[in-house]
C-alpha positions in Angstrom: 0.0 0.0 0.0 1.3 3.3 -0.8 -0.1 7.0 1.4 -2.6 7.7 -1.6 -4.6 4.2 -0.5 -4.5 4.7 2.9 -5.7 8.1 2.5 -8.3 7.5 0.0 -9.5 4.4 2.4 -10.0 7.1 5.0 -11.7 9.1 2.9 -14.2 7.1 1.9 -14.6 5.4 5.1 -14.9 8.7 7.8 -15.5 11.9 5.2 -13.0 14.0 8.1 -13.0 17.7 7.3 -9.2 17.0 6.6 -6.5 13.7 6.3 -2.6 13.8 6.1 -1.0 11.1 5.2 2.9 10.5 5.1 5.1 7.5 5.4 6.8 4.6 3.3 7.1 1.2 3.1 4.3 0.1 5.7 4.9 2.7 8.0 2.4 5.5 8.0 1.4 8.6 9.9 -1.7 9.9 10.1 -3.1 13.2 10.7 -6.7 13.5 11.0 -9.0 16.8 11.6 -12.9 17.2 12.4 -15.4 18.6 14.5 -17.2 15.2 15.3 -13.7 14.4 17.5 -15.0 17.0 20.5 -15.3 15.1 23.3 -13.5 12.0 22.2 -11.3 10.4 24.2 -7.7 10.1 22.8 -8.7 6.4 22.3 -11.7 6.4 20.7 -10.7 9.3 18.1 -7.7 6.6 17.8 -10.5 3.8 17.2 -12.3 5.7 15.0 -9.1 5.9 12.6 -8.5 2.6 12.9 -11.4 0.6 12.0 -11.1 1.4 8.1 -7.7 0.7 8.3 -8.0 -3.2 10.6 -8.4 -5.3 7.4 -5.1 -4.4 6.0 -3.2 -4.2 9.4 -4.2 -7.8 10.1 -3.1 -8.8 6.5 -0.1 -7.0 7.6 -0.2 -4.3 4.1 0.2 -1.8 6.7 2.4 -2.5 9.8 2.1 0.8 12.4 -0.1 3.5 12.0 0.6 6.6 14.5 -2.3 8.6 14.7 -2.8 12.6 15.7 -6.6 13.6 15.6 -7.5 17.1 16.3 -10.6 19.4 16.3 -10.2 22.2 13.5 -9.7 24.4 17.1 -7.0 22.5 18.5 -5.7 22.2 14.5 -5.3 25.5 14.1 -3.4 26.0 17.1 -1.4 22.8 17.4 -0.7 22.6 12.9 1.9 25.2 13.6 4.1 22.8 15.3 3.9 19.8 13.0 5.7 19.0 9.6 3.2 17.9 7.4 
């Protein structure tokens, strides 16, 4: 699997207001943005990610996934300090 599959599979699957994806090999990094995370734990927004993604981790296409999920508020503020 390359970024623009595991992007567009999280595109189709959670419509987020906005997805980064970066990584290579099986490795990825994902940066997810939306409204509906407010109030989400840290896990569940991580859960949420994940599930589009489980089919492939268990068929081990994609080996680790780190995940960084954000409200457009805390996006705004935090986007700053990222490298995307």
């Amino acid at each position: 699997m390359d970024i623009t599959q595991v992007k567009k599979l999280l595109d189709d699957a959670l419509q987020l207001e906005e997805i980064h994806v970066k990584g290579e090999g099986s490795h990825y990094e994902v940066v997810a943005v939306d409204a509906s995370f407010e109030g989400m734990s840290r896990v569940k927004k991580q859960q949420l990610i994940y599930a589009p993604l489980m089919e492939y981790i268990q068929r081990n296409d994609i080996h680790a996934v780190s995940i960084k999920a954000f409200t457009p508020e805390e996006w705004q503020r935090d986007k700053k300090l990222m490298s995307l």
